[in-house]
C-alpha positions, 0 to 999 in steps of 0.5 A, spaced: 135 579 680 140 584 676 136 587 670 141 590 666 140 595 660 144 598 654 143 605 653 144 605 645 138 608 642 137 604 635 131 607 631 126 601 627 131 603 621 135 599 616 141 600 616 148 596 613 150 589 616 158 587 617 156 583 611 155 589 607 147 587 607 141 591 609 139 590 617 134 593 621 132 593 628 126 589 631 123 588 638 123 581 639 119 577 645 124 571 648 120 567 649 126 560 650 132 559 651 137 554 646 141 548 647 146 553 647 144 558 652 141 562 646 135 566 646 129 564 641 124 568 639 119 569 633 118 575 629 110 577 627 110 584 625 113 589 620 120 594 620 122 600 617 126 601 611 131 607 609 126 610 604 120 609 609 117 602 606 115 597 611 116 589 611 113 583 614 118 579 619 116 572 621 122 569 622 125 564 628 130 569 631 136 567 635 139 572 639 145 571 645 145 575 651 137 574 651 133 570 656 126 567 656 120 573 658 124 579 656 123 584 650 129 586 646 132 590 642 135 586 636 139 588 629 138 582 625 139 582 617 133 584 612 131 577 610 130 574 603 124 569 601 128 563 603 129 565 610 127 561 616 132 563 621 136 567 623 141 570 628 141 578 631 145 581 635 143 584 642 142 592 642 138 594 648 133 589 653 127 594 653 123 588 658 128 584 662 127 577 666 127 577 673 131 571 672 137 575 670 143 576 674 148 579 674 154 575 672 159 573 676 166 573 672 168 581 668 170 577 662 162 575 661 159 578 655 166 578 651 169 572 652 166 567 648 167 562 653 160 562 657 154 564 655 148 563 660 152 566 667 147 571 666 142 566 667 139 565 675 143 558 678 135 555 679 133 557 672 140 554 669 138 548 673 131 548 671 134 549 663 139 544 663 135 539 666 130 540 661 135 539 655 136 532 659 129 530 658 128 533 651 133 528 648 131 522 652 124 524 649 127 523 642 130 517 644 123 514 647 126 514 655 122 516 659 123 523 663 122 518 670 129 515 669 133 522 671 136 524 677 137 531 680 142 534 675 149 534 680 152 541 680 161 542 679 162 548 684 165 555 681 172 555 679 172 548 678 173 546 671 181 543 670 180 544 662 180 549 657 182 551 650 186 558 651 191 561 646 198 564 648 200 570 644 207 574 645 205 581 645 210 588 643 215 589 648 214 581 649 209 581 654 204 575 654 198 575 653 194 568 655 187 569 651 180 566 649 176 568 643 171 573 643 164 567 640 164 567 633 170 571 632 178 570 631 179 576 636 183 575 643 180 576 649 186 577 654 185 574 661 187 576 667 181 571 671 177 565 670 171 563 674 169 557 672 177 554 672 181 551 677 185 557 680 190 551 681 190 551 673 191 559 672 197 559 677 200 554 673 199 559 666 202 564 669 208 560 671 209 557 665 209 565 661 216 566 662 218 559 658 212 560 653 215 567 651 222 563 649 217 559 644 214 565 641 217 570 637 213 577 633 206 576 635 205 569 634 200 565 638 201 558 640 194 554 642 195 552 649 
């Protein structure tokens, strides 16, 4: 497996959030993964804040990029009395799974468009099934009526939402969205899509450059 550390180095500190809200760092035990390819924990235990006073944690914690067994580094904002959830943003894996991989396409991490390539193929098997059982379970159908799950191989997928956008000097950019964000993320390869289909992209740049005028981005 390839287990994959961050070299940043966060102190149980409080600190700002993007929101303008105090955060602080907590070392959270992933204990599985959501429908959307999440890691879930829960906290039980306490954080430091900048004036050196400590408060209890128990929330449920989403935290992406994180998988089940690992222990990890995760800023998430310092909760109010209605907090239940939260999401956090991965700093560092302290423990990491031997399910972790190394993840096939150099855009992972950045792009929004896959979120669990990092995740070993027979784990991803075992996850996805999973998800299968537990929604028939909700619906009374009984877990026995579930044939093996049918992989699409690599580089396979005929359909994508990606943005187009003319760049300074008119060069084109064919893009997907950082998750959660507006940010184009500029592409130069995608694993999962038909290389058929990215061919077809790059051909059509000299006609989507005659549609596009400044910085404009047409959806493609």
């Amino acid at each position: 497996s390839g287990s994959r550390r961050s070299h940043s180095r966060n102190r149980n500190r409080s600190s700002q959030n993007k929101g303008g809200g105090a955060s602080a760092i907590f070392e959270v035990e992933i204990n599985s993964l959501g429908a959307m390819g999440d890691g879930i924990g829960h906290l039980a235990g306490s954080a430091e804040q900048a004036d050196g006073s400590r408060f209890e944690d128990n929330r449920r914690v989403i935290v992406p990029g994180a998988l089940p067994g690992e222990c990890a580094r995760v800023s998430m904002p310092i909760p109010d009395e209605s907090s239940k959830d939260t999401r956090g943003s991965l700093v560092e894996i302290v423990r990491a799974s031997d399910s972790r991989v190394s993840a096939p396409c150099g855009h992972f991490g950045t792009c929004g468009g896959c979120s669990i390539q990092h995740l070993a193929d027979s784990d991803y098997t075992a996850w996805k099934r999973d998800l299968v059982v537990a929604a028939l379970d909700r619906a009374d159908v009984g877990a026995e009526t579930i044939q093996p799950l049918q992989r699409s191989p690599s580089g396979s997928r005929r359909r994508a939402d990606m943005v187009v956008q003319r760049r300074k000097g008119g060069a084109i950019t064919v893009a997907y969205r950082q998750r959660g964000s507006h940010t184009l993320v500029g592409l130069n390869e995608c694993a999962v899509l038909d290389p058929r289909l990215w061919a077809g992209i790059n051909a059509l740049k000299p006609h989507l450059a005659a549609l596009l005028t400044g910085d404009d981005t047409l959806s493609l």
